[in-house]
C-alpha positions as CSV (number, residue, x, y, z in Angstrom):
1,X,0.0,0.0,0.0
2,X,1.4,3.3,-0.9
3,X,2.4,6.2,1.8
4,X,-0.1,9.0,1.7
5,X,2.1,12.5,2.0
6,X,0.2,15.3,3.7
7,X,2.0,18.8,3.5
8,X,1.4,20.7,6.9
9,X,1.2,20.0,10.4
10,X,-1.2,21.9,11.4
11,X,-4.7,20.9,13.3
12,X,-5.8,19.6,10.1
13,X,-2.9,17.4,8.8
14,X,-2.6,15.8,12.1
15,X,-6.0,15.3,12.5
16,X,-5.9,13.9,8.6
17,X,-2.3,11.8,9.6
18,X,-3.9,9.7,13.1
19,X,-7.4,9.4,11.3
20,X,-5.2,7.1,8.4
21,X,-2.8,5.7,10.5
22,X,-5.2,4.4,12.9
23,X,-6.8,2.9,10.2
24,X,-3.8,1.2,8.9
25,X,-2.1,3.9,6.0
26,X,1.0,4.9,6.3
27,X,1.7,8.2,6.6
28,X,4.4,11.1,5.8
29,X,3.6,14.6,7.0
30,X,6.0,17.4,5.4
31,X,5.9,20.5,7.3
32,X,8.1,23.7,6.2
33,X,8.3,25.1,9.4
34,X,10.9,24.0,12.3
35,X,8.0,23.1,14.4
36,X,4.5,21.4,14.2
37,X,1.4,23.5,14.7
38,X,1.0,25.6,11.8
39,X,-1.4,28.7,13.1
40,X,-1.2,27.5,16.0
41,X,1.6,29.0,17.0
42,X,3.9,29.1,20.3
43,X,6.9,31.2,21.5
44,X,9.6,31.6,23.8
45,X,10.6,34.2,25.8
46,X,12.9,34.4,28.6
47,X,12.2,31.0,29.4
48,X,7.8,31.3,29.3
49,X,6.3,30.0,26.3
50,X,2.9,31.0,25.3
51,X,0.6,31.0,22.9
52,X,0.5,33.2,19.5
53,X,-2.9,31.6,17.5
54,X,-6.1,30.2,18.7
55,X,-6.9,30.5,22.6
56,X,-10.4,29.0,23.0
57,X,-11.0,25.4,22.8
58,X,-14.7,24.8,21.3
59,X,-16.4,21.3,20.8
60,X,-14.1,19.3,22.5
61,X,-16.8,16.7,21.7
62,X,-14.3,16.9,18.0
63,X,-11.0,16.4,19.6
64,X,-12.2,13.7,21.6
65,X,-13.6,11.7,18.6
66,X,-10.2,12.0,16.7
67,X,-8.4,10.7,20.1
68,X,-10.6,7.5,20.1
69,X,-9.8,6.7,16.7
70,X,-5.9,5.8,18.1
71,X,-7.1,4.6,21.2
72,X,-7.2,7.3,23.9
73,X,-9.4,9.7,24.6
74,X,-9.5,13.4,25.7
75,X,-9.9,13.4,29.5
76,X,-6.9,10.9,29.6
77,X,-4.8,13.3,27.4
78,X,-5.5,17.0,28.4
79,X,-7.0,18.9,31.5
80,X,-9.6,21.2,30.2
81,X,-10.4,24.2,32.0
82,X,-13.6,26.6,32.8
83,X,-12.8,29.7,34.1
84,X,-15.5,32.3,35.3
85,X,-16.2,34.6,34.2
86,X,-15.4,33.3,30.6
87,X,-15.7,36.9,28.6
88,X,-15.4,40.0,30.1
89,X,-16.9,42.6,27.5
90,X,-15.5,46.3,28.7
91,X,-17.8,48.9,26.8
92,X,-16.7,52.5,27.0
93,X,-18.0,53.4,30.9
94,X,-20.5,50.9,31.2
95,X,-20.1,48.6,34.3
96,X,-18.4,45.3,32.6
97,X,-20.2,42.9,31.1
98,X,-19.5,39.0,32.1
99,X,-21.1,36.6,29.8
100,X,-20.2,33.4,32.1
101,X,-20.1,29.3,31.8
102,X,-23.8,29.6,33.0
103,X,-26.2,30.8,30.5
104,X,-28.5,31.4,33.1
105,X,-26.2,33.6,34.7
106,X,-25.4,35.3,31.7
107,X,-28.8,36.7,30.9
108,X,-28.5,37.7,34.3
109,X,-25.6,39.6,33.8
110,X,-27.2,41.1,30.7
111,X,-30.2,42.4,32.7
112,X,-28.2,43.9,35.2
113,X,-25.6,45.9,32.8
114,X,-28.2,46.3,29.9
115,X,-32.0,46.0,31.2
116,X,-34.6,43.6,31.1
117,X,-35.6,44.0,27.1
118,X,-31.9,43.1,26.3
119,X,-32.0,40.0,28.6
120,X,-35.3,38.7,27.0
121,X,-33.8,39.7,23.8
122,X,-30.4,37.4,24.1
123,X,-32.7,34.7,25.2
124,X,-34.6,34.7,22.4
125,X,-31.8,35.0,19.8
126,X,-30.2,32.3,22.0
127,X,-32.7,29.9,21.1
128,X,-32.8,31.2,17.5
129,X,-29.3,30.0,17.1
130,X,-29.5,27.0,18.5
131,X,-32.1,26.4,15.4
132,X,-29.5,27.1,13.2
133,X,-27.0,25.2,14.6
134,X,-29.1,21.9,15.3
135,X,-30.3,22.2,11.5
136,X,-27.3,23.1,9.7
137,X,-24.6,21.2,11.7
138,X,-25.2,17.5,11.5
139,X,-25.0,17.8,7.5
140,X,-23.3,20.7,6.8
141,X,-20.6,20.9,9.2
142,X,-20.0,17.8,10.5
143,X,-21.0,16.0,7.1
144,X,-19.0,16.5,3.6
145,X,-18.9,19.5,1.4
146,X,-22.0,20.7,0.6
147,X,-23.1,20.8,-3.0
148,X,-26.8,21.4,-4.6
149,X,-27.2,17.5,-5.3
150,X,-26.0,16.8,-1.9
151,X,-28.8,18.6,-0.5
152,X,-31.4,17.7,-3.0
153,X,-30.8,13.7,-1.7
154,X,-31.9,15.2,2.1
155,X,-35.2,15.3,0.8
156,X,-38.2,16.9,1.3
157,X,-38.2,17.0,4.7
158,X,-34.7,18.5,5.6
159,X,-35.6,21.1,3.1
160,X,-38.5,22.1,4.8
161,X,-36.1,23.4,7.5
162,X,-33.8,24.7,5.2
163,X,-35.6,28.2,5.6
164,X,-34.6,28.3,9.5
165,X,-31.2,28.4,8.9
166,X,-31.9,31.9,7.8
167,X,-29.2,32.1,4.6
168,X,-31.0,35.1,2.9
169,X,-30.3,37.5,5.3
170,X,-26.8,38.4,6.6
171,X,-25.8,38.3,10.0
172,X,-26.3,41.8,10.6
173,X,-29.8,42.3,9.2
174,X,-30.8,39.4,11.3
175,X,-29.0,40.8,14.6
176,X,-30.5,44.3,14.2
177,X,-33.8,43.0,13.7
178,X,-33.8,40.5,16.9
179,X,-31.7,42.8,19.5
180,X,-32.1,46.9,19.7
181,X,-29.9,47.8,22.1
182,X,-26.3,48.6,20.2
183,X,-23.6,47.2,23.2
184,X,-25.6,43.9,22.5
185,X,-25.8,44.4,18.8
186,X,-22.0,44.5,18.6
187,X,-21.3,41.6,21.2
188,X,-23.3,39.5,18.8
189,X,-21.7,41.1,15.7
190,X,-18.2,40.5,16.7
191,X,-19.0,36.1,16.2
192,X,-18.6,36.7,12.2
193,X,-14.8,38.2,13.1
194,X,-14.0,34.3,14.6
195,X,-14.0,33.5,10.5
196,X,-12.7,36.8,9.5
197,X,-16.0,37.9,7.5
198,X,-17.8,41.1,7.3
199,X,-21.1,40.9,9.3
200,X,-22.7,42.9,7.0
201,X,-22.0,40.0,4.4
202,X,-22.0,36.8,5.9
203,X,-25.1,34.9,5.8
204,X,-27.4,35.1,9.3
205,X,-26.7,30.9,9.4
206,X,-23.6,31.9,11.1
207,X,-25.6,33.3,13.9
208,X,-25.0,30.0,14.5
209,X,-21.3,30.8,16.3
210,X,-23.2,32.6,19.4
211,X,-24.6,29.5,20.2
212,X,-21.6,27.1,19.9
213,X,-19.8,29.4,22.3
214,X,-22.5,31.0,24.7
215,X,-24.2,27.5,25.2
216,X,-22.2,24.8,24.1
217,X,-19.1,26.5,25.5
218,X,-15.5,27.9,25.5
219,X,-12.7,26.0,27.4
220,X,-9.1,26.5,28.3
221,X,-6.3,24.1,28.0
222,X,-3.9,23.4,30.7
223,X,-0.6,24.1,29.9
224,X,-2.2,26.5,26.9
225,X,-3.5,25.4,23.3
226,X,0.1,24.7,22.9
227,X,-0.5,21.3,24.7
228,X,-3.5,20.5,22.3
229,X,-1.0,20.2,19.6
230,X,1.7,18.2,21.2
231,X,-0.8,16.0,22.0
232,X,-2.1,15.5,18.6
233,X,1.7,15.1,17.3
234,X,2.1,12.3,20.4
235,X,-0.8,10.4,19.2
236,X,0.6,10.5,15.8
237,X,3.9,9.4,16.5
238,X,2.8,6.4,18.8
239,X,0.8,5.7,15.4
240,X,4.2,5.8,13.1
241,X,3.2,8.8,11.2
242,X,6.3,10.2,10.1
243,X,6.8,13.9,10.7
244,X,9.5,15.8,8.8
245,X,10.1,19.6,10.0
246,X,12.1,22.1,8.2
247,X,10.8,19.7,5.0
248,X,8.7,22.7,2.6
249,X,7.3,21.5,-0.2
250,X,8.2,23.5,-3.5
251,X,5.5,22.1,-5.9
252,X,3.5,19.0,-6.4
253,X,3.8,16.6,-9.3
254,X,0.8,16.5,-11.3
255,X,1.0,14.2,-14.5
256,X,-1.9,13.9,-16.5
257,X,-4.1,15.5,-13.6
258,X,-3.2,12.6,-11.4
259,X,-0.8,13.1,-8.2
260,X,2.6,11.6,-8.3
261,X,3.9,13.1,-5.6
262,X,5.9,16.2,-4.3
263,X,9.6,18.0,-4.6
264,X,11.2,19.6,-1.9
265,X,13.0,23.0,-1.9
266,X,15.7,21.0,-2.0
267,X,15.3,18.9,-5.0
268,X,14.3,15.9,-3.5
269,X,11.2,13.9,-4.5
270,X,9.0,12.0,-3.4
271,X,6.6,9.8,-4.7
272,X,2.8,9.1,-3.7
273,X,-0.8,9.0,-5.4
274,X,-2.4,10.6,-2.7
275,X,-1.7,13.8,-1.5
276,X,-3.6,16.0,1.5
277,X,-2.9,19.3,1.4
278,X,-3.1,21.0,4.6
279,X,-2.2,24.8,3.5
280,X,-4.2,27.7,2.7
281,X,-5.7,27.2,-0.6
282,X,-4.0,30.8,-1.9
283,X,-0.6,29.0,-1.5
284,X,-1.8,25.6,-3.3
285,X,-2.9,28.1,-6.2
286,X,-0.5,30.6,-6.0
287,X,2.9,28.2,-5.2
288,X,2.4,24.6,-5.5
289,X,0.6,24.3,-8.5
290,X,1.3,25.6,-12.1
291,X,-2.4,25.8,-13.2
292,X,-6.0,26.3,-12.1
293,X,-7.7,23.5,-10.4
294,X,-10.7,23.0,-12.1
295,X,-13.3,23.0,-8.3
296,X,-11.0,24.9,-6.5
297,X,-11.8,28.6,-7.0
298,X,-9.8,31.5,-6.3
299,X,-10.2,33.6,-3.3
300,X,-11.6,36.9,-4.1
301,X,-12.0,38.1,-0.5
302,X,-9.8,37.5,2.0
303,X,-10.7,37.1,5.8
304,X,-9.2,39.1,8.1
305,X,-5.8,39.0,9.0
306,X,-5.0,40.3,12.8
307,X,-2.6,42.1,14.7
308,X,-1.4,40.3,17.7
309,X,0.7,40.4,20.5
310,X,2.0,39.4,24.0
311,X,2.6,41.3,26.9
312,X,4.4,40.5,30.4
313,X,1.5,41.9,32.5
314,X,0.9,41.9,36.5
315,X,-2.6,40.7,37.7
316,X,-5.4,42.7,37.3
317,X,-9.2,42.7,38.4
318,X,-10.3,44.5,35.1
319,X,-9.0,41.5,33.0
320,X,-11.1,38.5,33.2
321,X,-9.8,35.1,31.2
322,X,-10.9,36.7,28.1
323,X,-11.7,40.6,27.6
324,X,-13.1,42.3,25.0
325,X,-12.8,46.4,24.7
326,X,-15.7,47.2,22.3
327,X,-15.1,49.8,20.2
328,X,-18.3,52.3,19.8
329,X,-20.0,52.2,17.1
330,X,-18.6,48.4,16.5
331,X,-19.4,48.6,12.7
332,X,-17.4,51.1,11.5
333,X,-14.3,48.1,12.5
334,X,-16.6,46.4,9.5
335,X,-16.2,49.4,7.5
336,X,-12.6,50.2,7.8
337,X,-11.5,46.4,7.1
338,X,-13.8,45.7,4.2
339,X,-14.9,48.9,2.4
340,X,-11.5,50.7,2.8
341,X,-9.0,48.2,3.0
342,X,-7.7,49.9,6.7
343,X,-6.9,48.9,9.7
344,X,-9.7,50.3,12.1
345,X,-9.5,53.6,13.1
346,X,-11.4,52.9,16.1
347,X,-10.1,48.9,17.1
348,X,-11.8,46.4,19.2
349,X,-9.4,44.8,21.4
350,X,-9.5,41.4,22.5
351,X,-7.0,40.3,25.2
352,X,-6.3,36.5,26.7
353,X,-4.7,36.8,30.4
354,X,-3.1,33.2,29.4
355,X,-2.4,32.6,33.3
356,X,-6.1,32.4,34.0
357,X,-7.3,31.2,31.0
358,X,-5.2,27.7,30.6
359,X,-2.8,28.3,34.0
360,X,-0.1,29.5,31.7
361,X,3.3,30.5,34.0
362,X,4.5,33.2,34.2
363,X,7.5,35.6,34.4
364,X,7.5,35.5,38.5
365,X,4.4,37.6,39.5
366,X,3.7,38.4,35.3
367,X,1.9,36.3,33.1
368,X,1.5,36.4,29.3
369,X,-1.4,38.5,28.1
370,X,-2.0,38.2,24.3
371,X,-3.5,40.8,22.8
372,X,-5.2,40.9,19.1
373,X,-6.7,43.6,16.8
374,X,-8.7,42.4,13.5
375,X,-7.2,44.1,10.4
376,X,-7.3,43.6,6.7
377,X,-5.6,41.0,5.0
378,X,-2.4,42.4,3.8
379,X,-2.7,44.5,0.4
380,X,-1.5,42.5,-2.6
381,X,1.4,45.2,-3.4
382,X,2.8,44.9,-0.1
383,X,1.8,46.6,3.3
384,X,3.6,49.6,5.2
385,X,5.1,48.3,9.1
386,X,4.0,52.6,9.5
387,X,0.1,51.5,9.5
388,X,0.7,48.6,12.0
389,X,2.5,50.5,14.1
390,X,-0.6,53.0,14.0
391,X,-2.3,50.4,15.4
392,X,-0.9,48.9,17.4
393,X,-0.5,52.1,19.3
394,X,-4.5,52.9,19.3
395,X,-4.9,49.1,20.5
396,X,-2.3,49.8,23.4
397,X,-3.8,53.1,24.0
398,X,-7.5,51.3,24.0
399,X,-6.2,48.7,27.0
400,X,-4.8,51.6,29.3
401,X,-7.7,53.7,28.9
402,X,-10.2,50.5,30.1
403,X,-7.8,49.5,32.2
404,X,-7.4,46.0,30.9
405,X,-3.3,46.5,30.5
406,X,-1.5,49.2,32.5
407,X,1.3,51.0,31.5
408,X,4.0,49.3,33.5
409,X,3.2,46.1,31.6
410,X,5.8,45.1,28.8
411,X,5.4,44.2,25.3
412,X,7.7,40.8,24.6
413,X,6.4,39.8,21.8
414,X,4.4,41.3,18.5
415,X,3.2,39.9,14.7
416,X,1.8,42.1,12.2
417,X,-0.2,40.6,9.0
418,X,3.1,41.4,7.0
419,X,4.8,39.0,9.1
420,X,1.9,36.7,9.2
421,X,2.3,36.9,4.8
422,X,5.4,36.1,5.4
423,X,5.1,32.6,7.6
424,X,2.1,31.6,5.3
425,X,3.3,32.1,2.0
426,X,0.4,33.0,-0.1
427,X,-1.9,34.1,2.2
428,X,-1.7,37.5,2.1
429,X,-2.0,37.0,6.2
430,X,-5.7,36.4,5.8
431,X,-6.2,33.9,8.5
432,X,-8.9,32.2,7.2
433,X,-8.8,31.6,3.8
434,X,-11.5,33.4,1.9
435,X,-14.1,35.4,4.0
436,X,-17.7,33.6,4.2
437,X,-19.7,36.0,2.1
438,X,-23.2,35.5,0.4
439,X,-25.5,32.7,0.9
440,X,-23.9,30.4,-1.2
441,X,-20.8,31.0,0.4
442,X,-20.6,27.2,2.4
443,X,-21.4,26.2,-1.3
444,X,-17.8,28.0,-2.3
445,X,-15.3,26.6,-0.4
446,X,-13.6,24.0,-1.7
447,X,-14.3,20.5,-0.7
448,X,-11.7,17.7,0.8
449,X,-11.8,15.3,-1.8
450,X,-11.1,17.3,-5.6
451,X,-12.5,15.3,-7.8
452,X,-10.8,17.0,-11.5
453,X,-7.6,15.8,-10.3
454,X,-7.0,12.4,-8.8
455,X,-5.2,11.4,-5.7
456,X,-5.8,15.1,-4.3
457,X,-7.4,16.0,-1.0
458,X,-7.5,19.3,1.0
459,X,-7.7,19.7,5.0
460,X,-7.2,23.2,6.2
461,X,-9.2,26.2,7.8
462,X,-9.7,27.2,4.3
463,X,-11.3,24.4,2.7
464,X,-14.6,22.7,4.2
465,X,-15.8,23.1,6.5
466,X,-14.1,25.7,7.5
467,X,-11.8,28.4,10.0
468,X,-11.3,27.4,13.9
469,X,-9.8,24.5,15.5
470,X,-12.6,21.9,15.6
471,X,-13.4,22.9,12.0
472,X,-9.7,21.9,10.9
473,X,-9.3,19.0,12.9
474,X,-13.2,17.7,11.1
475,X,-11.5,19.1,7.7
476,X,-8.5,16.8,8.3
477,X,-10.9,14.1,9.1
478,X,-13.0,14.6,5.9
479,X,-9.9,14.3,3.9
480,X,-8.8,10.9,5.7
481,X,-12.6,9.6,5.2
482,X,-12.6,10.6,1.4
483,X,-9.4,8.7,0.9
484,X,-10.4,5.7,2.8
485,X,-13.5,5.4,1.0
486,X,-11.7,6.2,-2.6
């Protein structure tokens, strides 16, 4: 039986690798970087590593479905953790806003800060999501790419909910008509930002997010989201997948639009007829293939990219696990990012306190705080470091002035979507692929198995189903199921 090859070692080629090996297949993962992890990304300084990607853990249900596949399981492999408050939302001088573990308790929290009308409000657009979600998940997310045959076979009685998963409208429309007050309008807004697309744009289905956090929700990791991945890369190890850092592939060899394996920067080759790809489509297209792939379209508009950072920051009451500082109004973010091609003149901030959020260590009595502002992907002829530094300097200002940093805490660490462009060859630092605009947008992405050329199959935030850790890790497993049933 021939080796399968994935190139990457991110969530979704290790997810991709363990699914095949624990069915049998052996496996050779080729990642270009000198460690495993892809987005998921970890630093060092002075001796405290901490995260520099992803910091929430959602549907662990996912992880834990991979893990039994090689014979473990999740609560024997990681120590998931629920602090409370979960969210802190920190709206110009309003009292802070705690959306907590409890749902109960956060529409409590909601009628305190923002009055009764917004409490009933969030209840009701609670249950509307959870509509969406029960609907749309089983087939669309947790099923294979969606296509217009695919869902003509649910027959007739799936499609008589299809309406409910409310793909007319966009997000926005839908959250302005269900919630008035404008604090809770831009809570809710800020879901479409966790795949980088405009809420002005992105289908209402994705209302679906609120629930998957709020009510399903959020965890932290022990040891950070760091240990998630070394965990996967265990499991696939104790499997023999082979794992090759430093190893980036140059192109793939297509003969005949059939796979016959890879070549190296280096020169060397190697053989295989089937290939997963676990980049960002933009650097398939764009570096490791000569032509168009007939299914595979190109990306028109990019997700977000981000401006992150980390900062060696004491304790603080004002900073819960995670904290939001909501810009006001939220939608001109929206504006600035999609319609101007900016970064926002006015940015949200969202900060992780990675000492109470997975019991991170830190540097004695200071703990690593990452801190993120959403910007544009980075422009096609090349960004200017002036404009990130501009930012970064109203997100740092934004922090003080709430009181969720203070100024003797000290940057150690920063990444701009330049240097993101730079890791991700390709990308133009867009995080997420392409941004989920227009109904048909699910319909878009490309799928994990590509049928115009053989022996090629995608797993990556940027192929179905799409951006976020359990999403990768399912599109790694939809690319090990379509080759095992090829």
């Amino acid at each position: 039986m021939a080796k399968i090859v994935v190139i990457g070692a991110g969530l979704g080629g290790l997810a991709a690798a363990i699914h095949l090996a624990a069915s049998g297949r052996e496996v050779l993962i080729l990642e270009a970087l000198p460690e495993v992890g892809g987005k998921v990304g970890t630093m060092e300084v002075d001796g405290v590593r901490f995260d520099t990607g992803p910091s929430v853990l959602t549907l662990p249900s996912v992880f834990d479905d991979l893990l039994q596949l090689a014979g473990t399981r999740l609560v024997e492999e990681l120590e998931l953790l629920r602090p409370d408050p979960f969210v802190r939302y920190l709206i110009g001088d309003d009292a802070p806003l705690d959306f907590c573990h409890s749902v109960e308790e956060t529409l409590d929290n909601v009628g305190r800060c923002l009055g009764s009308q917004s409490k009933d409000e969030l209840a009701s657009f609670m249950k509307y999501s959870k509509q969406i979600w029960d609907i749309a998940a089983p087939p669309f997310v947790f099923g294979a790419a969606p296509s217009i045959s695919r869902v003509l076979s649910f027959g007739p009685s799936y499609w008589a909910k299809l309406p409910k998963i409310d793909a007319t409208r966009t997000m926005w429309a839908a959250i302005t008509r269900q919630v008035s007050d404008p604090r809770l309008r831009a809570i809710l807004a800020r879901f479409a930002t966790y795949n980088g697309s405009d809420v002005r744009q992105a289908p209402a289905t994705l209302n679906c997010i609120a629930h998957v956090e709020i009510s399903l929700g959020g965890y932290g990791v022990k040891g950070g989201v760091e240990a998630v991945i070394q965990t996967m890369y265990r499991v696939a190890q104790n499997l023999g997948v082979e794992i090759r850092t430093s190893s980036p592939v140059e192109h793939i060899d297509l003969k005949r639009k059939e796979v016959r394996g890879v070549v190296l920067s280096g020169g060397e080759h190697i053989s295989c007829d089937k290939l997963v790809v676990n980049a960002d489509v933009s650097h398939l297209l764009g570096q490791l293939v000569e032509k168009p792939i007939r299914g595979i379209p190109p990306i028109t508009t990019p997700s977000m990219s981000g401006w992150t950072a980390v900062f060696a920051a004491q304790a603080n009451k004002t900073r819960a696990a995670h904290t939001v500082v909501l810009a006001d109004p939220y939608i001109r973010e929206f504006e600035d990012i999609f319609d101007k091609g900016v970064p926002p003149s006015s940015p949200t901030a969202y900060l992780c306190d990675q000492g109470l959020a997975h019991d991170r260590e830190g540097w004695g009595d200071r703990y690593p705080v990452f801190l993120m502002g959403n910007t544009p992907a980075e422009p096609l002829e090349g960004g200017t470091e002036e404009r990130w530094q501009q930012l970064r300097e109203r997100l740092h200002q934004r922090t003080l002035n709430a009181g969720a940093l203070l100024p003797t805490d000290k940057l150690v660490w920063e990444r701009s979507p330049t240097d993101l462009a730079r890791i991700f060859p390709g990308t133009q630092g867009a995080i997420y692929g392409a941004a989920s605009h227009g109904m048909l947008s699910s319909f878009r992405r490309p799928a994990n198995s590509i049928s115009s050329v053989k022996g090629l199959f995608l797993a990556s935030g940027s192929a179905h189903p799409g951006g976020g850790m359990p999403l990768a890790v399912l599109s790694g497993q939809a690319a090990a199921k379509a080759i095992l049933d090829w």
